[in-house]
Structures are given as C-alpha cells and as structure tokens.
C-alpha positions, 0 to 999 in steps of 0.5 A: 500500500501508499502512503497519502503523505507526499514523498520527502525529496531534496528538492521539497526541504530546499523548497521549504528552507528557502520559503523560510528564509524570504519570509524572514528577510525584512523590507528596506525602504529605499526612498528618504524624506528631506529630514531623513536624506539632508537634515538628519544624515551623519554622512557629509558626501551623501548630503552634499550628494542630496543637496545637489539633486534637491537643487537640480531638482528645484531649478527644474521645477522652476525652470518649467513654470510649475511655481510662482517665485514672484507671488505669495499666496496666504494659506487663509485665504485660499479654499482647501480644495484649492492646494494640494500638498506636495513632498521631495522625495530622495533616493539612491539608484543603483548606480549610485547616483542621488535624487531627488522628485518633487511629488503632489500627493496624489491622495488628496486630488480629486477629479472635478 
C-alpha cells in the first residue's frame, strides 16, 4: 500500500528552507524624506550628494513654470480644495547616483 503523505525529496526541504528564509528577510525602504536624506544624515558626501539633486531638482521645477517665485499666496485665504500638498522625495539608484522628485500627493486630488 501508499502512503497519502507526499514523498520527502531534496528538492521539497530546499523548497521549504528557502520559503523560510524570504519570509524572514525584512523590507528596506529605499526612498528618504528631506529630514531623513539632508537634515538628519551623519554622512557629509551623501548630503552634499542630496543637496545637489534637491537643487537640480528645484531649478527644474522652476525652470518649467510649475511655481510662482514672484507671488505669495496666504494659506487663509485660499479654499482647501484649492492646494494640494506636495513632498521631495530622495533616493539612491543603483548606480549610485542621488535624487531627488518633487511629488503632489496624489491622495488628496480629486477629479472635478
């Protein structure tokens, strides 16, 4: 007679092993807020690194007309629905290279 239970090879107790070891692997965020890439960072190179991609990416920003440097708008005086929040984020790429994105926070728009 067979058994009902699954044969035990090789292959399966790898198959469970490395299962095991994925599931123990923790998750590592690769994007950074400003405090955490530029005023908190001990590492000199790696902020002058994200110093020069927010830069970049600032001149960029105001390069495509995207703000208004001349006007300030009072916060009061506009409606909620009228601002949406934005954020910089930083990275590191793969090749080593630092950036940095100015994002709209796409959770507070609404389609008219």
């Amino acid at each position: 007679m067979h058994s009902l239970e699954p044969p035990r090879s090789k292959k399966r107790i790898h198959l469970i092993a490395a299962v095991k070891a994925v599931k123990s692997i923790k998750a590592f965020r690769t994007t950074l807020r400003y405090d955490e890439a530029i005023r908190y960072n001990k590492s000199n190179e790696e902020k002058e690194k994200y110093t020069e991609a927010y830069h970049k990416e600032v001149s960029q920003v105001i390069k495509m007309n995207a703000w208004e440097t001349d006007k300030y708008y009072d916060r009061n005086s506009m409606g909620s629905k009228n601002m949406i929040s934005s954020v910089l984020i930083f990275n590191r790429k793969r090749d080593g290279t630092h950036k940095a994105r100015f994002v709209a926070r796409g959770e507070i728009q609404h389609p008219r």
